[in-house]
C-alpha positions, 0 to 999 in steps of 0.5 A: 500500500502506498499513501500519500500527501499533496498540498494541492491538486497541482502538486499531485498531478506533478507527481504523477508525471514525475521521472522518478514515480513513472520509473517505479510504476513501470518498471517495478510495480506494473510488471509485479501485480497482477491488479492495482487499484489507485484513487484520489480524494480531497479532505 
């Protein structure tokens, strides 16, 4: 399980396009799980 914490909508769409999250996502968490559930939400 990841969790995570953004300041705003904006930091979290930096995120996901960063090198570095694309790199593990790709090549080391897609490749390894069959399923994957992800999901945002503001409180």
């Amino acid at each position: 399980m990841m969790d995570s914490t953004f300041a705003d909508n904006d930091a979290l769409k930096a995120y996901q396009k960063n090198p570095l999250h694309q790199a593990v996502a790709n090549g080391t968490v897609r490749p390894n799980v069959a399923e994957r559930l992800s999901f945002d939400y503001e409180i």
